[in-house]
C-alpha positions as CSV (number, residue, x, y, z in Angstrom):
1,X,-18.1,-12.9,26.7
2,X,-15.2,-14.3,24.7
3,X,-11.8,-12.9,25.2
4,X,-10.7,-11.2,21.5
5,X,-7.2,-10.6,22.8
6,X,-5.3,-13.2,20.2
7,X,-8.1,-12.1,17.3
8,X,-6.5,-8.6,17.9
9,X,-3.0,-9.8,18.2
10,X,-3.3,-11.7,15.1
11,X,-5.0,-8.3,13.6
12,X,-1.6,-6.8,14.0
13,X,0.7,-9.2,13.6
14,X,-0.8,-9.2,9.9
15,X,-0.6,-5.5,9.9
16,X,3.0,-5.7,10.6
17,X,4.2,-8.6,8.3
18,X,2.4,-6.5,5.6
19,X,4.4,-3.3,7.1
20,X,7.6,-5.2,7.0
21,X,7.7,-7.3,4.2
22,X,4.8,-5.8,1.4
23,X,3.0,-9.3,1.9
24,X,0.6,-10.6,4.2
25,X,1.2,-13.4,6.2
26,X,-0.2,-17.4,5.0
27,X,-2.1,-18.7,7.9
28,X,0.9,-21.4,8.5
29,X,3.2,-18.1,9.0
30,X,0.5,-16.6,11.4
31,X,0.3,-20.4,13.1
32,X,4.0,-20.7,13.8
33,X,4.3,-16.9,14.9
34,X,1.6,-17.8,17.5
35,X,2.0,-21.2,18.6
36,X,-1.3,-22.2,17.8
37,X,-2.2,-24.8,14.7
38,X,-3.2,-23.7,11.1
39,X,-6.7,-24.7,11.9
40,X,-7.2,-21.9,14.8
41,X,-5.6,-19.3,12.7
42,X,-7.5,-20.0,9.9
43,X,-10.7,-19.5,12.3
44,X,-9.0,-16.6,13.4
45,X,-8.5,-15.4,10.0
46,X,-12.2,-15.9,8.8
47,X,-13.5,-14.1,12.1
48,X,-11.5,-11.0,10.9
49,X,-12.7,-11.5,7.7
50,X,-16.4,-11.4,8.9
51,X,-15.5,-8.1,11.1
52,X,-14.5,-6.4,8.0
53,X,-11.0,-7.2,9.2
54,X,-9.5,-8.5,6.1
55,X,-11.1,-9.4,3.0
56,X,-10.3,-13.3,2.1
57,X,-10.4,-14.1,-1.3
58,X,-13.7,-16.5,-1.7
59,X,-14.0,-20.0,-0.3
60,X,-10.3,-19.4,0.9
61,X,-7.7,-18.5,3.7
62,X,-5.8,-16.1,0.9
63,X,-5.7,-12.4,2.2
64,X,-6.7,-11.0,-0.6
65,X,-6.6,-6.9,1.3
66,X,-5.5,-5.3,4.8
67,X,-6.4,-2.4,3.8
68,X,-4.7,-0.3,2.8
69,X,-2.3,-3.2,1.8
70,X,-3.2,-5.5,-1.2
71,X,-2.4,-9.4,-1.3
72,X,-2.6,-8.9,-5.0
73,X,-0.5,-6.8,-7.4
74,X,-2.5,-3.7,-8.4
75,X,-2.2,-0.9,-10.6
76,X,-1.6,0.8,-7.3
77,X,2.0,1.4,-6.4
78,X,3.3,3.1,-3.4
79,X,7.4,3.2,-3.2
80,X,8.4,4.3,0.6
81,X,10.8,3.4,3.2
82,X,12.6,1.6,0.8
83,X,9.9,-1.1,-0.6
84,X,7.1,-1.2,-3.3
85,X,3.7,-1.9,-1.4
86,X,0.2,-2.7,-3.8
87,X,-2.9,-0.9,-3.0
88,X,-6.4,-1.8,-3.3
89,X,-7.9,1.2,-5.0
90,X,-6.9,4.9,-5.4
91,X,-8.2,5.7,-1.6
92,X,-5.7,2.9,-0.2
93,X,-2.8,4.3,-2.2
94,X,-3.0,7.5,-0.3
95,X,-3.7,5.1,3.1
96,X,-0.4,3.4,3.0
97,X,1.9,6.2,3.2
98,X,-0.7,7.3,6.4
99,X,-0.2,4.2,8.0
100,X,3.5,3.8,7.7
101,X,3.8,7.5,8.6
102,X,5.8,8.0,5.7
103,X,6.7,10.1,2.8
104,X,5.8,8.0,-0.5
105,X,5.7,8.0,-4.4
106,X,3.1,6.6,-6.3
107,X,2.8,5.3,-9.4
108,X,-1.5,4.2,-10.2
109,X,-3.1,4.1,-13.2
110,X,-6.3,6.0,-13.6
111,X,-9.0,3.3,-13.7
112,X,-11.2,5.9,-16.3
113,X,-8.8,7.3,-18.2
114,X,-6.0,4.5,-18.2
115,X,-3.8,7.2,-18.1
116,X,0.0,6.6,-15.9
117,X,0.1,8.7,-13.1
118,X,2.8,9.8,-10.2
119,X,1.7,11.4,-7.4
120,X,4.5,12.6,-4.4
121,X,3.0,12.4,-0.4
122,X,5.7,14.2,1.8
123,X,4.8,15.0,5.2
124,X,1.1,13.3,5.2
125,X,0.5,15.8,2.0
126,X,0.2,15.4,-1.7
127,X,2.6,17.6,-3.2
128,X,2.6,17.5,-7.2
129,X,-0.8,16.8,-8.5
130,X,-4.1,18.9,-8.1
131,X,-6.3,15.5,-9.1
132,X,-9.4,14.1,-7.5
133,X,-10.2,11.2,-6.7
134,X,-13.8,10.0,-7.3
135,X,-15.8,7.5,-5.4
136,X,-18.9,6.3,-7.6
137,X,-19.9,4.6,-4.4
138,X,-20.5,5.9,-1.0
139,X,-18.7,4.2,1.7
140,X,-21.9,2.2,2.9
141,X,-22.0,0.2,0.4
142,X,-18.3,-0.7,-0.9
143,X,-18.9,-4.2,0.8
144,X,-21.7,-5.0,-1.7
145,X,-18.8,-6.0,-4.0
146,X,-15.5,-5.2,-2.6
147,X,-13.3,-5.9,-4.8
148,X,-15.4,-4.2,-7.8
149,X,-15.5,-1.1,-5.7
């Protein structure tokens, strides 16, 4: 059996660049952090990808999602510990301020509605909004078409 230690220590180093600087690493970045060339991390990258991992953007080595994190600027804005992170969908917005175990604000814009919204997470709780958020997929099949979902 092949040893998955560096796949996992490349897992989160990603998770932490992302955590530290709202950004995901390039594979060059993830290269010189490990010591390795370009070429294993891209390999390393694209066997993530495949694990459901990260989600590359097509026929590339461009993180396109860590989720929660996005690669991409979204409508999905989460302000905490002192930096403005992108989500990938209204799910991820509220997954941010989980994984950072912080207190957040959000700014999104409702996808149906295109309305602005704010929301306040303080202490892992939303505290000024009684919306819902609604998933016209289940969970089984948001990897049909990840990005649309």
């Amino acid at each position: 059996m092949k040893d998955d230690t560096i796949l996992w220590q490349v897992r989160h180093f990603v998770y932490a660049h992302f955590a530290d600087t709202t950004h995901p690493p390039s594979v060059e970045e993830t290269a010189s952090h490990f010591n390795i060339s370009a070429e294993e991390a891209g390999e390393l990258y694209k066997e993530l990808h495949n694990r459901h991992s990260f989600f590359l953007e097509p026929e590339t080595l461009t993180m396109r999602m860590a989720n929660p994190f996005s690669g991409i600027p979204t409508d999905f804005k989460v302000h905490a510990n002192g930096k403005t992170y992108f989500a990938n969908c209204a799910w991820d917005m509220l997954g941010i301020p989980a994984a950072l175990h912080c207190d957040a604000v959000i700014d999104a814009v409702c996808t149906e509605s295109n309305e602005s919204i704010q929301l306040e997470v303080k202490d892992g709780k939303v505290t000024n909004s009684e919306l819902l958020v609604h998933f016209p997929l289940p969970f089984s099949r948001w990897y049909d078409d990840l990005v649309f979902t």
